[in-house]
C-alpha positions as CSV (number, residue, x, y, z in Angstrom):
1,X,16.2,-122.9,187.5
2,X,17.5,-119.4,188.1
3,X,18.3,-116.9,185.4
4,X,20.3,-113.7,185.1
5,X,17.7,-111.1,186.1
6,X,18.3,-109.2,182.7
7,X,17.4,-112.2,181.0
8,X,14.2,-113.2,183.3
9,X,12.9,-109.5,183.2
10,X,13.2,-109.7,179.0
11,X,11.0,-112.6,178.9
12,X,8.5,-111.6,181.7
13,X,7.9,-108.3,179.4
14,X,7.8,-110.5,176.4
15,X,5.1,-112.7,178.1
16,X,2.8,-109.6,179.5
17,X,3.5,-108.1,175.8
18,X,2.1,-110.8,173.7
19,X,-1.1,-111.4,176.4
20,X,-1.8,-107.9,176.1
21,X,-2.2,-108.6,172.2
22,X,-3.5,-112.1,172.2
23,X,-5.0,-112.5,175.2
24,X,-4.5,-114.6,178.0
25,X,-4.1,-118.1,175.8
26,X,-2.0,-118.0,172.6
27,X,0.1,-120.2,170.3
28,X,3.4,-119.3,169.3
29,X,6.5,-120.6,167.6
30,X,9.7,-121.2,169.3
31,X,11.9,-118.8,166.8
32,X,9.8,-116.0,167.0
33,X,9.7,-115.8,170.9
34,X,13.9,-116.6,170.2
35,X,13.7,-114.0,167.4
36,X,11.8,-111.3,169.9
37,X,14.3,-111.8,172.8
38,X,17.7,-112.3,171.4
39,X,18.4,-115.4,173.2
40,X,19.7,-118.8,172.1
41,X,17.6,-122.0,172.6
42,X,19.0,-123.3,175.6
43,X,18.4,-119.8,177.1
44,X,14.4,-119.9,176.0
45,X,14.1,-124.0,176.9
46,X,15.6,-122.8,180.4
47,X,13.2,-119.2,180.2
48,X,10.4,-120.6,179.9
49,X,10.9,-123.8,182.4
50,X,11.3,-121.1,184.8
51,X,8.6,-118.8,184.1
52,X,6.2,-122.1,184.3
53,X,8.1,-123.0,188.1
54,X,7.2,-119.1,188.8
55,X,3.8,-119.9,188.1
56,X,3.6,-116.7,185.5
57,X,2.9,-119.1,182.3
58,X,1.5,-122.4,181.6
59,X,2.8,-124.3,178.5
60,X,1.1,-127.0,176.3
61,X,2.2,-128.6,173.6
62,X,1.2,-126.7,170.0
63,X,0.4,-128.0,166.5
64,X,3.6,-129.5,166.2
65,X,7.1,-129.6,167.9
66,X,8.0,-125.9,166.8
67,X,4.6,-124.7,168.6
68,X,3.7,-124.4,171.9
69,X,0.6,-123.1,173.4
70,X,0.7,-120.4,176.3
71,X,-1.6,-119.4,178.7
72,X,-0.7,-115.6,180.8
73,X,-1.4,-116.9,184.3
74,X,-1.4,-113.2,185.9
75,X,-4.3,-111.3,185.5
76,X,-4.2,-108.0,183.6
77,X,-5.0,-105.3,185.9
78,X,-8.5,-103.8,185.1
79,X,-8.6,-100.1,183.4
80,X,-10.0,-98.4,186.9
81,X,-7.2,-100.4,188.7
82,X,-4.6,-99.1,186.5
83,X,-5.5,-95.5,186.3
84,X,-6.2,-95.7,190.5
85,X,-2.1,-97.1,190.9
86,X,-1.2,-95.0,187.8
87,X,0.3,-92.0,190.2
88,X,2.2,-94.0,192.6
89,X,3.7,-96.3,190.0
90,X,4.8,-93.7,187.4
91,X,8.2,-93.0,190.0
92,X,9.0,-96.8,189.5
93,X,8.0,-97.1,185.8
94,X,10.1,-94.2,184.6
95,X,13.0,-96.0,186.7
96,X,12.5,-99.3,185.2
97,X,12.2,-97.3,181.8
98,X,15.3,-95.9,182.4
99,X,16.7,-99.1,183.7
100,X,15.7,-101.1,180.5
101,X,16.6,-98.2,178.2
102,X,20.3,-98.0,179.4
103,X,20.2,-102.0,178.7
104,X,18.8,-101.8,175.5
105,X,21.5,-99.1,174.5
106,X,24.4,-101.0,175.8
107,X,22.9,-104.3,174.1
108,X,22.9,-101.9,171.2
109,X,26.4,-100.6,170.9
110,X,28.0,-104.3,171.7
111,X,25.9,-105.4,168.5
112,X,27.4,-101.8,166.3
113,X,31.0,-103.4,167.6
114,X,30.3,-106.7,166.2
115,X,29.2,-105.4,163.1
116,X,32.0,-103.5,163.6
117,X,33.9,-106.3,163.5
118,X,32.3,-108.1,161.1
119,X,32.8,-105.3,157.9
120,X,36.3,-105.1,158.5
121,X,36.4,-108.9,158.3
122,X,34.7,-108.9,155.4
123,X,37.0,-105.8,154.0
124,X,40.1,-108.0,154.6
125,X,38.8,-111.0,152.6
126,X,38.0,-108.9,149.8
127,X,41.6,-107.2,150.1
128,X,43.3,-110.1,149.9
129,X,41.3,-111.8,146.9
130,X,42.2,-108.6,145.1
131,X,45.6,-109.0,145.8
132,X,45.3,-112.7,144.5
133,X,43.7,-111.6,141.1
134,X,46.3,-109.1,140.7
135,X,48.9,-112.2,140.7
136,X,46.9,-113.9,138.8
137,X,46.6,-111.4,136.3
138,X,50.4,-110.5,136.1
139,X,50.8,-114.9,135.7
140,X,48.9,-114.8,132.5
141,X,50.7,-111.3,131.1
142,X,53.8,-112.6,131.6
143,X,52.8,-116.1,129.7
């Protein structure tokens, strides 16, 4: 099952996130792992089918259908094995940073435009049910 890269990189991070915080075995619902990625549910159901192929998560079934139980496969690096790679890594993390960063911010400005959008629907729905009151109004003067 192949995702867009974007896509498979937001829920890897997402993954590595929560087992930092929970640890390596957690429960979680469906919408908040929707809620905390921005995807639909097809996307997730096909997300996490492929992050269980890839052998980065394992998923059991959760307290009901809603829930599902996770268990972080890949092992978190130690402390003395992160500060050791720390140096060489930093060149790649601020790339990926910057990578991530210029995704979030165009993510960003294409949900500003739909909002965009969105007010200036709103402001023509209120412009024309003012124009209908103002007929309305000059209906019952004139009667």
């Amino acid at each position: 099952m192949k995702l867009k890269e974007k896509t498979h990189r937001k829920f890897v991070d997402f993954f590595e996130k929560t087992a930092r915080m929970y640890g390596a075995e957690f429960e979680l619902a469906y919408s908040d792992i929707q809620r905390e990625t921005g995807t639909a549910s097809v996307t997730l159901k096909r997300a996490i089918q492929a992050l269980e192929e890839d052998g980065l998560i394992e998923v059991n079934t959760g307290r009901n259908s809603r829930y599902a139980r996770f268990r972080y496969l890949l092992e978190q690096p130690s402390k003395l094995e992160s500060e050791n790679s720390l140096i060489p890594s930093v060149e790649v993390k601020n790339e990926q940073a910057l990578e991530t960063l210029t995704l979030d911010v165009s993510e960003l400005t294409h949900f500003v435009e739909h909002l965009h959008r969105r007010v200036r629907t709103q402001e023509m729905v209120i412009a024309s049910l003012q124009e209908r009151v103002a007929e309305l109004e000059d209906k019952l003067v004139k009667r």
